[in-house]
KEKESE-905834 format. One line per 3 residues: number of its first residue (from 1); their letters; for each residue z, y, x of N, C-alpha, C. Coordinates in steps of 0.02 Angstrom, whole numbers. Example, Ala and Ser with C-alpha at 12.3 -4.5 7.8 and 13.67 -1.06 7.14 Angstrom:
<rotors>
1	AS	390 -284 660 390 -225 615 390 -165 660; 354 -112 642 357 -53 684 394 2 645
</rotors>
This chain:
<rotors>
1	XXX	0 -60 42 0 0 0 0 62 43; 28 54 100 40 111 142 -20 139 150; -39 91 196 -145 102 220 -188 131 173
4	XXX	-167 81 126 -230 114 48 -215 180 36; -136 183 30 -125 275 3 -132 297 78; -140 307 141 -169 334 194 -215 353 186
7	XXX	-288 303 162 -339 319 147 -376 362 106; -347 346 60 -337 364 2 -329 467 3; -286 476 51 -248 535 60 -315 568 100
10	XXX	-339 534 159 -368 564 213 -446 580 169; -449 541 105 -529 561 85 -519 619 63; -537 701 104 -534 745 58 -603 756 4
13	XXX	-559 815 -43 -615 819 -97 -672 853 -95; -741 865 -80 -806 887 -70 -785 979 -93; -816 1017 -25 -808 1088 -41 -733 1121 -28
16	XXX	-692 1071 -26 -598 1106 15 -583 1072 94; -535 1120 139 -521 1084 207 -459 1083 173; -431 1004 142 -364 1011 128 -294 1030 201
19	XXX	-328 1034 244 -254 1048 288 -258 1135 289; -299 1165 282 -295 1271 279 -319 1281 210; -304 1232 172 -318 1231 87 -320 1311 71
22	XXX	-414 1329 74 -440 1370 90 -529 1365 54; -572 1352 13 -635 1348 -7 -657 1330 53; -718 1290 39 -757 1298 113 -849 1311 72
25	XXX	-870 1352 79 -943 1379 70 -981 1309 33; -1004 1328 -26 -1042 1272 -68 -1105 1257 -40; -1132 1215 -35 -1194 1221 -5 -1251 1239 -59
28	XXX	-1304 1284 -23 -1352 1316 -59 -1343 1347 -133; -1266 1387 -124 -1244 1455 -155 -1300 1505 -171; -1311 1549 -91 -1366 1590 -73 -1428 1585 -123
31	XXX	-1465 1513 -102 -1502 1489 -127 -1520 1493 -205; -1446 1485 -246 -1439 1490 -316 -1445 1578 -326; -1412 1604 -293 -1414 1662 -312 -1480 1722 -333
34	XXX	-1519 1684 -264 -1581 1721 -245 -1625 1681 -298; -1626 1623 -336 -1650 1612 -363 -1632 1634 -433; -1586 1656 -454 -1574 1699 -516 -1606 1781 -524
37	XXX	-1611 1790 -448 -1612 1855 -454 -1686 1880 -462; -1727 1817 -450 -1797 1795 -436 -1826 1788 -498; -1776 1760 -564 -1774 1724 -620 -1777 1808 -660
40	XXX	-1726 1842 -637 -1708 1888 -677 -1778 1967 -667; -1784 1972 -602 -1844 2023 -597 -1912 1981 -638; -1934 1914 -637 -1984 1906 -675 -1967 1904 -739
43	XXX	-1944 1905 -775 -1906 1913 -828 -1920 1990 -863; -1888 2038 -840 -1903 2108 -836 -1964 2108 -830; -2009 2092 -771 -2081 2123 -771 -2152 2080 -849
46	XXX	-2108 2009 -876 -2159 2021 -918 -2137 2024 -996; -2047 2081 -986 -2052 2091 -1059 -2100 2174 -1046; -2097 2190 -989 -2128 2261 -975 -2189 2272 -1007
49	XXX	-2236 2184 -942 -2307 2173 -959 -2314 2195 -1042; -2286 2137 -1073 -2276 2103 -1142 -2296 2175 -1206; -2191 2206 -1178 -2204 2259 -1222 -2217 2326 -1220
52	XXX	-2215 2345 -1145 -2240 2413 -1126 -2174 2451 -1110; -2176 2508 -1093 -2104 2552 -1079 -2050 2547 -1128; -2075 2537 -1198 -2025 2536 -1271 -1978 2485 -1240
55	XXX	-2006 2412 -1242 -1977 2368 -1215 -1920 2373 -1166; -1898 2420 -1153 -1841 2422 -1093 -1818 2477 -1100; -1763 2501 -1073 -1729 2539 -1082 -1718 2569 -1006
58	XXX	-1717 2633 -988 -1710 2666 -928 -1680 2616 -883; -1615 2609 -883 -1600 2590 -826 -1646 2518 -803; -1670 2483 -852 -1703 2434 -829 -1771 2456 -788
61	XXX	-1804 2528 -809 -1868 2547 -797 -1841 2567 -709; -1779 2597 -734 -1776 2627 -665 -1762 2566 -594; -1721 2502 -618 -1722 2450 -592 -1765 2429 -551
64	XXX	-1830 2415 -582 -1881 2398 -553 -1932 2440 -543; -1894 2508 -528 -1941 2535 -484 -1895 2532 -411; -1843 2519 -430 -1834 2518 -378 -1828 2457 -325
67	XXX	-1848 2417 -333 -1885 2341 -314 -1908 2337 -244; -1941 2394 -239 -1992 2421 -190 -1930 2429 -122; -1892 2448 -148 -1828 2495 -93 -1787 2440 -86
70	XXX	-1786 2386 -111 -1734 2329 -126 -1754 2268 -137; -1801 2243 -88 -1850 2185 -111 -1802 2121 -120; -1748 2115 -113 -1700 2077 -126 -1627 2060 -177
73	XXX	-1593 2128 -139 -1544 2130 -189 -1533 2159 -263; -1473 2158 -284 -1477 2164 -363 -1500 2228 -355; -1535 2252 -409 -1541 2352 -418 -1518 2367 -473
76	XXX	-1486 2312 -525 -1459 2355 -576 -1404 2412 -568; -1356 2374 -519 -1289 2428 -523 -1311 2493 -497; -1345 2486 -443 -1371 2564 -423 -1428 2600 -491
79	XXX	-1449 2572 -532 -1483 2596 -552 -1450 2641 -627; -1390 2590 -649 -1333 2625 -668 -1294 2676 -643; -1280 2656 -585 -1242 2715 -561 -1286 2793 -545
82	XXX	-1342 2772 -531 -1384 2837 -514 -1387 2885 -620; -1395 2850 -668 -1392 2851 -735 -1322 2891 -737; -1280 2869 -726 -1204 2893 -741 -1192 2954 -704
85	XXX	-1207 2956 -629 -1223 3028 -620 -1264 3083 -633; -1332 3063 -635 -1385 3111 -666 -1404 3140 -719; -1377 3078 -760 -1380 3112 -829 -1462 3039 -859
88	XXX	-1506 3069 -835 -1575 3013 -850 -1616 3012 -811; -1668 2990 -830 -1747 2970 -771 -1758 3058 -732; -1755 3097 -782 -1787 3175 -755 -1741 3181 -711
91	XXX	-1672 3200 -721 -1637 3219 -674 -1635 3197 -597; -1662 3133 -613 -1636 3088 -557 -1699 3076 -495; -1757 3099 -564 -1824 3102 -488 -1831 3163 -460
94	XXX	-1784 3224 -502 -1789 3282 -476 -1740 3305 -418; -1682 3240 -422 -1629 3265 -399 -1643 3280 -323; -1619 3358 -289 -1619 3347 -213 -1621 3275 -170
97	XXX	-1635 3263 -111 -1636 3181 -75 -1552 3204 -53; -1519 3261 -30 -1456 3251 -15 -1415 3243 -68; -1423 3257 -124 -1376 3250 -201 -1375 3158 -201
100	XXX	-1449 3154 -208 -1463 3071 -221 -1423 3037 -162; -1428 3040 -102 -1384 2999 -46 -1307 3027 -77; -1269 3059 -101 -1220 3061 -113 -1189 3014 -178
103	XXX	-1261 2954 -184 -1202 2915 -216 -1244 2842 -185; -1182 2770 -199 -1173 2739 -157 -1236 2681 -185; -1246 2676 -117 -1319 2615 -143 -1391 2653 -104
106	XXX	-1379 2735 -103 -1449 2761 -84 -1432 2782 -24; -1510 2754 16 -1529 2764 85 -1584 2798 77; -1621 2814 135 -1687 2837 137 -1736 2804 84
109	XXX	-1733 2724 100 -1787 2693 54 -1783 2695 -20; -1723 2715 -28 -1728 2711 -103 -1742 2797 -143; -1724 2836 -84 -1740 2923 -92 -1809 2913 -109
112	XXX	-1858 2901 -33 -1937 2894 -33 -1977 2856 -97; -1951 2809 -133 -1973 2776 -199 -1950 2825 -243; -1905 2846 -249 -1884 2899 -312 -1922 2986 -311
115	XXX	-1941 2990 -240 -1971 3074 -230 -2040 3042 -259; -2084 2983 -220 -2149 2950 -241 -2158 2954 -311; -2102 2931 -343 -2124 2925 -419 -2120 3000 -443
118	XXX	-2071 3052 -431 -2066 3110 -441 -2150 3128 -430; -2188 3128 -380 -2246 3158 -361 -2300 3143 -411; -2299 3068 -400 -2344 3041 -473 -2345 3082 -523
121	XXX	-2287 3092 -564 -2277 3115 -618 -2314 3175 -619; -2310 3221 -567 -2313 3292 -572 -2400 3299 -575; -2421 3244 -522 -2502 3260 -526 -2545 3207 -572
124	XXX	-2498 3160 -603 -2523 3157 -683 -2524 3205 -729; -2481 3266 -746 -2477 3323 -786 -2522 3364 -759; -2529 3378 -690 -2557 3416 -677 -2624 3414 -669
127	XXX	-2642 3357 -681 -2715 3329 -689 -2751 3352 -747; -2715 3371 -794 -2724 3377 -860 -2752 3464 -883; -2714 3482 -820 -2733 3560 -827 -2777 3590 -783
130	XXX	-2793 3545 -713 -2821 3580 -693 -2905 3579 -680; -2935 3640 -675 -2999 3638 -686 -3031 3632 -742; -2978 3648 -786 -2991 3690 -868 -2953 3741 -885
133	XXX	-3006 3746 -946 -2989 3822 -971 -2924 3823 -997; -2860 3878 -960 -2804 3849 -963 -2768 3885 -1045; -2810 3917 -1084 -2785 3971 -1118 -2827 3898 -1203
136	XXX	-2854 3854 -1193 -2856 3806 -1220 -2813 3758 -1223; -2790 3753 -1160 -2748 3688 -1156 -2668 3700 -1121; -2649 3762 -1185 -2569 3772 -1193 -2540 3725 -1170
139	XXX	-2559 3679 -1223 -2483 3627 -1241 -2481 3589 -1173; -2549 3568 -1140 -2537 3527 -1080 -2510 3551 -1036; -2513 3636 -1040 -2477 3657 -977 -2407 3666 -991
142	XXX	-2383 3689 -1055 -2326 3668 -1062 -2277 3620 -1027; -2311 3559 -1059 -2285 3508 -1058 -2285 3477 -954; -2342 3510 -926 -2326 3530 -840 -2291 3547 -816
145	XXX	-2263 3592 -849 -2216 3682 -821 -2137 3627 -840; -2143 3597 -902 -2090 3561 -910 -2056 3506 -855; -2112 3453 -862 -2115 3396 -798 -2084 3427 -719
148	XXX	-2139 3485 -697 -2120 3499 -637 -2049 3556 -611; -2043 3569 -664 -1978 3620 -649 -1916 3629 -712; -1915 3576 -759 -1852 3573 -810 -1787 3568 -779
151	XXX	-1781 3534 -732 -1723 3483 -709 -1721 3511 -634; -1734 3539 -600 -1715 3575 -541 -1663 3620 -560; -1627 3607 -492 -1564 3634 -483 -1567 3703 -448
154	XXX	-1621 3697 -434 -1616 3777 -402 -1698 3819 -424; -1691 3891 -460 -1717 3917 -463 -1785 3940 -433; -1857 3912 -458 -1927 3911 -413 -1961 3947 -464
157	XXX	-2006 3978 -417 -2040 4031 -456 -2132 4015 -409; -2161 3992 -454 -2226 3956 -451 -2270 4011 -491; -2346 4006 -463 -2398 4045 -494 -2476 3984 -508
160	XXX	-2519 4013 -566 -2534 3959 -591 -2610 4021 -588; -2640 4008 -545 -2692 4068 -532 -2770 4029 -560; -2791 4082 -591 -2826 4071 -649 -2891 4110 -633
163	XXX	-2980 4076 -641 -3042 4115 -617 -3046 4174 -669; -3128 4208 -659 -3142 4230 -727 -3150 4195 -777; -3148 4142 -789 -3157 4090 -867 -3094 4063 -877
166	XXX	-3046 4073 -852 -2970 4063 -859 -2975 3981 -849; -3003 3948 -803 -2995 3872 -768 -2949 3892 -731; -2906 3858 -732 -2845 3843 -641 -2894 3830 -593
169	XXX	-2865 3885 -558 -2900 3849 -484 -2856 3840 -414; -2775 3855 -427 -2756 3825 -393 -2663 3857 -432; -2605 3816 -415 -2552 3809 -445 -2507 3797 -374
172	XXX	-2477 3840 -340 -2430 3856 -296 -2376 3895 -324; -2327 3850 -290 -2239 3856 -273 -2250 3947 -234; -2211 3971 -254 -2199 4024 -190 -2147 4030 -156
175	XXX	-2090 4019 -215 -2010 4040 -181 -1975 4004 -198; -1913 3961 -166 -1867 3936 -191 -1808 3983 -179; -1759 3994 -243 -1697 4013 -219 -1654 3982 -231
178	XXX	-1583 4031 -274 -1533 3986 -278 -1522 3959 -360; -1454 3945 -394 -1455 3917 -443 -1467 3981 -491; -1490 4041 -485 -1506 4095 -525 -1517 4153 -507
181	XXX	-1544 4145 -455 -1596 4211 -417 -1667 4162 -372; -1701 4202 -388 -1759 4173 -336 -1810 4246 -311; -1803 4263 -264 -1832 4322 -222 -1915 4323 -240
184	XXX	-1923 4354 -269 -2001 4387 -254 -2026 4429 -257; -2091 4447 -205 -2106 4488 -188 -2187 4514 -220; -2183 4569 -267 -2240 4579 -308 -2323 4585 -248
187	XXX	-2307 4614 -199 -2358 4637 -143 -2401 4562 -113; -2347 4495 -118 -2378 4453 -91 -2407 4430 -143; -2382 4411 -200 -2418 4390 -269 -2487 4418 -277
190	XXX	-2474 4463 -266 -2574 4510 -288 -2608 4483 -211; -2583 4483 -146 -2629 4472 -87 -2639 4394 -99; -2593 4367 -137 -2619 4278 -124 -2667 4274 -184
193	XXX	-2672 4296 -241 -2724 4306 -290 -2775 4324 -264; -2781 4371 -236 -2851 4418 -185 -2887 4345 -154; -2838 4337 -101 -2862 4273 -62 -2912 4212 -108
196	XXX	-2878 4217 -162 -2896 4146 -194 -2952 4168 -253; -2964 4227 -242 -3007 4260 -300 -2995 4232 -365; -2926 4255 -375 -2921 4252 -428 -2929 4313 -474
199	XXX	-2943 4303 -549 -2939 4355 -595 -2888 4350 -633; -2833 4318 -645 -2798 4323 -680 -2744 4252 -673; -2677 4269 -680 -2627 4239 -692 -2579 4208 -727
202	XXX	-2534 4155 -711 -2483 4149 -753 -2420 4145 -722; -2362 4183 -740 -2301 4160 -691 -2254 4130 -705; -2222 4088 -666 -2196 4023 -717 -2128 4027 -667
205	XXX	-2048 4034 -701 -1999 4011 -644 -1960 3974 -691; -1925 3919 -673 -1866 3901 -709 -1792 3926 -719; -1747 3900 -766 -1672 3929 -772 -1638 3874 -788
208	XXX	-1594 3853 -696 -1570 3798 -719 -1508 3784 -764; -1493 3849 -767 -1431 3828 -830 -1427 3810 -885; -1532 3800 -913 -1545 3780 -973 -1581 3828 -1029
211	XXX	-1553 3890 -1001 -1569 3947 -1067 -1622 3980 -1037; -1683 3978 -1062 -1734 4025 -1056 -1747 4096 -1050; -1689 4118 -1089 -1684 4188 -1105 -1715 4236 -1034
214	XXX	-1735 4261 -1030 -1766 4330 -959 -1679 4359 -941; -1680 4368 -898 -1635 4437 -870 -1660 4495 -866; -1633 4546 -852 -1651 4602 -838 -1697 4597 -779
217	XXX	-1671 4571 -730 -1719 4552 -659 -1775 4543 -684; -1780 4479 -715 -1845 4447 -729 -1891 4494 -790; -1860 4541 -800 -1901 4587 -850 -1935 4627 -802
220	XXX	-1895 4647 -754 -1905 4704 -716 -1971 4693 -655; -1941 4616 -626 -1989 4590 -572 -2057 4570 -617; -2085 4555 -677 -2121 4545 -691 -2172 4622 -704
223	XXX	-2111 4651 -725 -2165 4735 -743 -2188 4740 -668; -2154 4726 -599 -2169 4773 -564 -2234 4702 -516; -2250 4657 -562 -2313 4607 -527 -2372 4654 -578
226	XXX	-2366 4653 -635 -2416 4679 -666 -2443 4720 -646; -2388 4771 -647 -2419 4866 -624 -2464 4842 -547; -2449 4817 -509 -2473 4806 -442 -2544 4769 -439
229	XXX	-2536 4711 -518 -2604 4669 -522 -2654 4707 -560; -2645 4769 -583 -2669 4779 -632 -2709 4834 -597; -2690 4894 -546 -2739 4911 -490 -2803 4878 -467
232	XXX	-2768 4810 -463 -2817 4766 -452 -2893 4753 -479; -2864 4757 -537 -2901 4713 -607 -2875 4628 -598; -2816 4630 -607 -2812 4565 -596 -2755 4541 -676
235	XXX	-2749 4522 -698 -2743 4506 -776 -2659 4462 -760; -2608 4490 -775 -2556 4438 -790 -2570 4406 -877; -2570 4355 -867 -2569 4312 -963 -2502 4302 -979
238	XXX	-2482 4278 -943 -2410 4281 -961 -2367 4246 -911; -2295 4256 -913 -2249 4239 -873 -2194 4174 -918; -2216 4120 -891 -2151 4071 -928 -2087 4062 -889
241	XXX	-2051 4071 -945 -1983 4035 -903 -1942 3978 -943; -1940 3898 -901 -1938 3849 -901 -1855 3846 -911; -1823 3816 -964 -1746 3780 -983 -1772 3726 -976
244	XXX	-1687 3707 -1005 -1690 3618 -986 -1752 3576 -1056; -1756 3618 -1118 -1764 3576 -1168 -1822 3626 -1206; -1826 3706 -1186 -1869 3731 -1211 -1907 3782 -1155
247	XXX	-1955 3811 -1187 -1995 3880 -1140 -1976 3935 -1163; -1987 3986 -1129 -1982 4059 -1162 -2057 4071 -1151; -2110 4123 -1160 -2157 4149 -1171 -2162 4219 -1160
250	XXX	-2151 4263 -1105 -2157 4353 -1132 -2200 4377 -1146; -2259 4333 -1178 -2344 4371 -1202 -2287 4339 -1281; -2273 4291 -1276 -2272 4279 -1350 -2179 4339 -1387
253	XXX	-2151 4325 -1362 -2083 4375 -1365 -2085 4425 -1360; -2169 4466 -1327 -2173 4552 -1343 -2152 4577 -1261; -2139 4539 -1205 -2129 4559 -1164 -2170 4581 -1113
256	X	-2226 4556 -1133 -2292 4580 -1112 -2354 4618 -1130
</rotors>
């Protein structure tokens, strides 16, 4: 009996070192894992195929974009956590690359996939407007002016320079400032129009606190682009200013 229960004792049980009674590593764990996770991205990509963007819900969209940055590990939790800070998709492709590294999960590769898709976006909208007649196709530019500057955190003031048949012929950034001033200078506005032969304009800045409303500034800096373009013969159409959820208009509000 001794021997047998010796034996008996010394067979340990598969997966424990009974003397540092301690787990010992399952074999082909890893293996299981990577194969769920393998299970779970094809999964996602053909309810996507299947049902299109409806089919999913942000954080899943945002998931697998981020795939690219993470050819391995999970991306849901970062893709949550980036959600919980930003607010949604806009915020989060707009967000600065140092805001975005300030939360945990993002490195470079996952910044560079999120600015990429940011870019897409902007020259899909902007495809839409340019090299037409822009005084036809309001709503598309709208819906541009929205895309490229709703969700910035800091105050940009962009010009949207327009031929004699009012086609875009070219849409430059000029100034970045801060969260509610942005510097400009009426003298360079009319010499970069000159340059680009343009006849006429649109001036477009955002307000990141959401409210469209003009300031006094922005009443003031706009009278004093006109008076300067207008020596010219050079046509302001109007000046937008971009909130989080709507536009203002000063051709349409009488400010022009």
């Amino acid at each position: 009996m001794t021997r047998a229960a010796n034996r008996f004792e010394e067979q340990h049980l598969p997966g424990f070192d009974l003397d540092r009674a301690v787990p010992v590593s399952a074999p082909g764990l890893d293996e299981l894992v990577e194969d769920h996770r393998k299970f779970h991205r094809q999964r996602l990509r053909q309810r996507f195929t299947e049902g299109g963007a409806a089919a999913v819900p942000d954080y899943e969209l945002l998931e697998m974009l981020l795939y690219r940055a993470n050819r391995r590990g999970d991306t849901k939790p970062l893709a949550k956590r980036l959600l919980k800070v930003f607010g949604d998709l806009n915020h989060i492709l707009a967000a600065p690359p140092a805001r975005l590294k300030e939360v945990q999960g993002v490195g470079d590769g996952v910044v560079f996939e999120l600015k990429l898709m940011e870019a897409v976006g902007h020259r899909m909208a902007r495809a839409r407007i340019l090299k037409k007649p822009i005084l036809t196709s309001w709503d598309a530019l709208l819906e541009y002016c929205q895309t490229a500057m709703a969700h910035r955190d800091l105050e940009q003031f962009r010009i949207l320079f327009l031929d004699r048949k009012n086609v875009l012929i070219a849409d430059e950034e000029q100034q970045t400032g801060t969260v509610d001033h942005v510097p400009v200078y009426p003298r360079e506005v009319v010499k970069r129009a000159l340059e680009l032969n343009a006849s006429a304009l649109i001036l477009v800045h955002n307000h990141p606190s959401g409210d469209p409303t003009p300031s006094g500034a922005d009443i003031d800096m706009t009278n004093a682009i006109r008076d300067v373009a207008e020596v010219l013969n050079i046509v302001i159409h109007d000046h937008l200013i971009i909130g989080k959820a709507a536009t203002l208009s000063f051709r349409s509000e009488g400010y022009l």
